[in-house]
N, CA, C and O atoms as a GROMACS GRO file, in nm:
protein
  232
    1UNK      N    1  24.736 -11.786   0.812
    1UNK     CA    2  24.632 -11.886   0.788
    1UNK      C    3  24.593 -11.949   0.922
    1UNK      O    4  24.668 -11.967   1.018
    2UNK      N    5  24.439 -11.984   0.914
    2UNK     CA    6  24.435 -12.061   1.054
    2UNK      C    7  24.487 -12.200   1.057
    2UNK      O    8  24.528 -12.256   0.956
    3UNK      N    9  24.485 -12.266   1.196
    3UNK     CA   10  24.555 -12.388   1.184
    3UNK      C   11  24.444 -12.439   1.183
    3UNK      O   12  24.483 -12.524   1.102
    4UNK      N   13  24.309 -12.475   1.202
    4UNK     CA   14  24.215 -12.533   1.270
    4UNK      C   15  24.088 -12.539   1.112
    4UNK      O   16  23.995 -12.619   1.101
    5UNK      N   17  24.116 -12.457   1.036
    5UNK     CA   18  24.052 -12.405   0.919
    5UNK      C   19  24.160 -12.333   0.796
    5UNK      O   20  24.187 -12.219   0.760
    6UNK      N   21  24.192 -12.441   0.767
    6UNK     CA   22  24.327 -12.363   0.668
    6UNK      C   23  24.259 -12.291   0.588
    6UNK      O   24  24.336 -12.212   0.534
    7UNK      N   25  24.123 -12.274   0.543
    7UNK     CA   26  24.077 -12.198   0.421
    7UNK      C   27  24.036 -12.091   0.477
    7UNK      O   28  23.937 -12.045   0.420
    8UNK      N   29  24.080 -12.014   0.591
    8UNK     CA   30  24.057 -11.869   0.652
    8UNK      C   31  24.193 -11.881   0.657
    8UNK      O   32  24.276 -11.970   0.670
    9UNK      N   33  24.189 -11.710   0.636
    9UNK     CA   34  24.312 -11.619   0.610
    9UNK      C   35  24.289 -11.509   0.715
    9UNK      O   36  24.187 -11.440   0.713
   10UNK      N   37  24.392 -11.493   0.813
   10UNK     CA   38  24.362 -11.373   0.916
   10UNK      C   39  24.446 -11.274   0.886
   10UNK      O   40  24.562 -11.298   0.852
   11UNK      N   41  24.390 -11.134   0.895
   11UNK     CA   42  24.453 -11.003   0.841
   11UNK      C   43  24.472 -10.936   0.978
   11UNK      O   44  24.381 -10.970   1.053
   12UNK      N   45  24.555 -10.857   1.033
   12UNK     CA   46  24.546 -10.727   1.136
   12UNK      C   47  24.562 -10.608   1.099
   12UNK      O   48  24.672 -10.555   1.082
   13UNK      N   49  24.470 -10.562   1.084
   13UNK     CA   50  24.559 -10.396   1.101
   13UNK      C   51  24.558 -10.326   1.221
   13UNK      O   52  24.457 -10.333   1.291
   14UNK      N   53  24.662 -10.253   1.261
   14UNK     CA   54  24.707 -10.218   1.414
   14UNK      C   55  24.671 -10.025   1.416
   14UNK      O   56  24.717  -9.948   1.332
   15UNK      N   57  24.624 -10.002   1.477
   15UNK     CA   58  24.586  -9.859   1.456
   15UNK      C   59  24.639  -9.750   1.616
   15UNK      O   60  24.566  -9.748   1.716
   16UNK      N   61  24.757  -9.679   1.610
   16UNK     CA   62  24.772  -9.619   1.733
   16UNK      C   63  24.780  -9.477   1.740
   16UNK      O   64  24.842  -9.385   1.687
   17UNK      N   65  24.680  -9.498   1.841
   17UNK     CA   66  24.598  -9.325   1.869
   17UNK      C   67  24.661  -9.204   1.951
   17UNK      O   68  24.767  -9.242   2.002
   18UNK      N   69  24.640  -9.111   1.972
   18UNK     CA   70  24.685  -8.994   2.077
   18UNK      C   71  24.599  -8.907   2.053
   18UNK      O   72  24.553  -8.882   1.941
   19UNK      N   73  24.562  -8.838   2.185
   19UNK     CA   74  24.453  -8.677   2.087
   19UNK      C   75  24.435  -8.646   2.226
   19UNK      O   76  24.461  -8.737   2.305
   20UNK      N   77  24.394  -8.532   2.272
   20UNK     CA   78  24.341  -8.462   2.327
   20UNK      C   79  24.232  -8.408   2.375
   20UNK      O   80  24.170  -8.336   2.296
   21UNK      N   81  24.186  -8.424   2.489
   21UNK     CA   82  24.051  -8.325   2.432
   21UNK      C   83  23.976  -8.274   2.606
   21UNK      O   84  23.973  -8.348   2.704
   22UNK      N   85  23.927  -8.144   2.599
   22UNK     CA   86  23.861  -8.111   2.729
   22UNK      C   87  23.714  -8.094   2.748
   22UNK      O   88  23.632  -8.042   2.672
   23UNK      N   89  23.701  -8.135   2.839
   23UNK     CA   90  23.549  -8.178   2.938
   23UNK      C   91  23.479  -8.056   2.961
   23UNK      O   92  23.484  -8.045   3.084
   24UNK      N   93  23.426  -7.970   2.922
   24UNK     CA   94  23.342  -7.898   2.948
   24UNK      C   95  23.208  -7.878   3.007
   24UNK      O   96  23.138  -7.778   2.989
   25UNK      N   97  23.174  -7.987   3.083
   25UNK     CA   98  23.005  -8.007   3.077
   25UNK      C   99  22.962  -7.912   3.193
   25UNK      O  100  22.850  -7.861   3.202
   26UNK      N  101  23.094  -7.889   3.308
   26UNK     CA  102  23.079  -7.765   3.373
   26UNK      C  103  23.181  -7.638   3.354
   26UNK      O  104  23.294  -7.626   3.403
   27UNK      N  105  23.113  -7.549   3.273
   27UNK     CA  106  23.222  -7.465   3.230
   27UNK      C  107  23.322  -7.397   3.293
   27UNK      O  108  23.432  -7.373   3.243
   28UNK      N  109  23.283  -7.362   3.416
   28UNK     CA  110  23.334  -7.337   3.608
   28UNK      C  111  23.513  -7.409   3.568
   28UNK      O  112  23.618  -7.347   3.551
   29UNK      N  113  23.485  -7.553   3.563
   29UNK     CA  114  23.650  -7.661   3.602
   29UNK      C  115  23.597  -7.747   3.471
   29UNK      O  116  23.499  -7.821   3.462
   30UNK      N  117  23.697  -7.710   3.372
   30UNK     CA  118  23.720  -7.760   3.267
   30UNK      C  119  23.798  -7.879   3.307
   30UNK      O  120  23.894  -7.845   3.377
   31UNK      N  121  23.790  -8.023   3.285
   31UNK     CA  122  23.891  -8.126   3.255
   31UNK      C  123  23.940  -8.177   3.125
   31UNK      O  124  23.872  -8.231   3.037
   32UNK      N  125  24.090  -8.148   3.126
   32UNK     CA  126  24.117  -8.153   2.998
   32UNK      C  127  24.174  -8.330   3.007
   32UNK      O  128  24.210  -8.380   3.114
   33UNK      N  129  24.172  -8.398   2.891
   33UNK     CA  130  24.231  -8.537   2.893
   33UNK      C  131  24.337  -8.520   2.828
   33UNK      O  132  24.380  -8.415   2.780
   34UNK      N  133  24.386  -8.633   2.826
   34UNK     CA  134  24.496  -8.710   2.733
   34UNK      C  135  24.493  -8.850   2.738
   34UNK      O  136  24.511  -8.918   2.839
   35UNK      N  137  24.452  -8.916   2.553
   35UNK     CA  138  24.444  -9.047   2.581
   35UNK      C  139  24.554  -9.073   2.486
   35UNK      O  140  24.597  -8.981   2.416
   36UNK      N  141  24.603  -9.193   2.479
   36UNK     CA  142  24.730  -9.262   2.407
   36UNK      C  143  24.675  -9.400   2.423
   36UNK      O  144  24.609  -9.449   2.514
   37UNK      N  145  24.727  -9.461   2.290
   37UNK     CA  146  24.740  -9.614   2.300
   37UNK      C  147  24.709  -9.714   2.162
   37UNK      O  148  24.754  -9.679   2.053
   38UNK      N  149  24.652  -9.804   2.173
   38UNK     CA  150  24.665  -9.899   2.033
   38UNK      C  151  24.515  -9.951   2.028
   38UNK      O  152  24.421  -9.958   2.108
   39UNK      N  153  24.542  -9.991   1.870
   39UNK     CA  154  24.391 -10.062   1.921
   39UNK      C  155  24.390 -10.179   1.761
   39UNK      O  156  24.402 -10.141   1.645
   40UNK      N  157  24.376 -10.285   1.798
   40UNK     CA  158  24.462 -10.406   1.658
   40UNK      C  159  24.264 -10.416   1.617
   40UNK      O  160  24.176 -10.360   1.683
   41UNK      N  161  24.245 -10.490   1.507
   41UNK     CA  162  24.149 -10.506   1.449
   41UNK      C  163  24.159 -10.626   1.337
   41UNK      O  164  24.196 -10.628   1.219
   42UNK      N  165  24.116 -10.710   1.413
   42UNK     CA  166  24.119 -10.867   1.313
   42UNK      C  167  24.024 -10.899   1.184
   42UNK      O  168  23.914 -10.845   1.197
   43UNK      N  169  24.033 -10.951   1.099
   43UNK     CA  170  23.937 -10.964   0.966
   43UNK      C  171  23.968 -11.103   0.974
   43UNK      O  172  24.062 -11.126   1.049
   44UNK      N  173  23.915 -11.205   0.916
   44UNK     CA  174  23.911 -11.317   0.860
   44UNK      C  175  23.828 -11.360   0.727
   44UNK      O  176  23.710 -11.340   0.698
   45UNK      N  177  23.912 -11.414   0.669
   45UNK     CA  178  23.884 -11.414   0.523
   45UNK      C  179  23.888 -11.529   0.439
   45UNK      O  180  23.992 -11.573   0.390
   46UNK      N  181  23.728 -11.600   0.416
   46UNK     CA  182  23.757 -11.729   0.321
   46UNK      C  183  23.807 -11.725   0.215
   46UNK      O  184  23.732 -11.674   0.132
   47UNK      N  185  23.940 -11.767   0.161
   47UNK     CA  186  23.988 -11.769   0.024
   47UNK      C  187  23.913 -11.868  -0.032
   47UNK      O  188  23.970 -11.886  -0.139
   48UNK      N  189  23.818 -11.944  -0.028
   48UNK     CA  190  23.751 -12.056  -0.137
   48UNK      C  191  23.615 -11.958  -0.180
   48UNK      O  192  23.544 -12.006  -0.268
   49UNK      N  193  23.581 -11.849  -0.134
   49UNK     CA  194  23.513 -11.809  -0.213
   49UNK      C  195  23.593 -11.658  -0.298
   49UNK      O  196  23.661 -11.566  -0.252
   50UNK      N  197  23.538 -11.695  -0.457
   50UNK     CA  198  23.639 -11.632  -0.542
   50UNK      C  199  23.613 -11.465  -0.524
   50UNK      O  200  23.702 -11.387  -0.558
   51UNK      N  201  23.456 -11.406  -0.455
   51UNK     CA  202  23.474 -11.203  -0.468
   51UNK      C  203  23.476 -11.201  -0.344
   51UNK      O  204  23.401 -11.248  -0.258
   52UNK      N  205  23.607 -11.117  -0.340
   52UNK     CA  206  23.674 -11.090  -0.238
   52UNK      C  207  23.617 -11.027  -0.131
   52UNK      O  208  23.656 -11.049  -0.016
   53UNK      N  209  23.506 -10.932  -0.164
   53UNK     CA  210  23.434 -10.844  -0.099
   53UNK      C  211  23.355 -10.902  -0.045
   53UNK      O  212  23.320 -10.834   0.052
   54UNK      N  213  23.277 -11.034  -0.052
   54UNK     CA  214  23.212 -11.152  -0.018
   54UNK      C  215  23.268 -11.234   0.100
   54UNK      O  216  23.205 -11.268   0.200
   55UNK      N  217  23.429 -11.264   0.062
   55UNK     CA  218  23.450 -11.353   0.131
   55UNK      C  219  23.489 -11.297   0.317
   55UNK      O  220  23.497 -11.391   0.397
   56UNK      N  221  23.504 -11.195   0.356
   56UNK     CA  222  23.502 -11.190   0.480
   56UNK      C  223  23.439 -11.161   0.574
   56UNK      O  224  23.364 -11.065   0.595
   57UNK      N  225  23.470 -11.254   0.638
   57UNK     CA  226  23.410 -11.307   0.777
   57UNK      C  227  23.340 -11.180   0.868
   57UNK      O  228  23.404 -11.076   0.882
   58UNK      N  229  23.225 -11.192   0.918
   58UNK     CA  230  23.216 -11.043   0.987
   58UNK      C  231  23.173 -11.071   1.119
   58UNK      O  232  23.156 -10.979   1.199
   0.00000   0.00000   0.00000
């Protein structure tokens, strides 16, 4: 809950990635990558209004 606005509700969901992938734009020297890492994603959500699908914050 916030402190500042008790009637918002804060959600995270945390999402962590890895993948691969190569650069082709000169076919000659391919660069291949590697990325890794996280990436969080905040919602906030008025509970005083009652449809749920309504109430968050965008």
């Amino acid at each position: 809950m916030d402190t500042k606005l008790p009637y918002l509700e804060h959600k995270y969901v945390t999402l962590y990635v890895e993948y691969h992938y190569s650069d082709v734009a000169n076919e000659a020297y391919p660069m291949n990558y590697k990325v890794t890492g996280s990436m969080i994603m905040e919602r906030k959500r008025n509970i005083n209004i009652p449809d749920e699908d309504q109430s968050y914050i965008w």
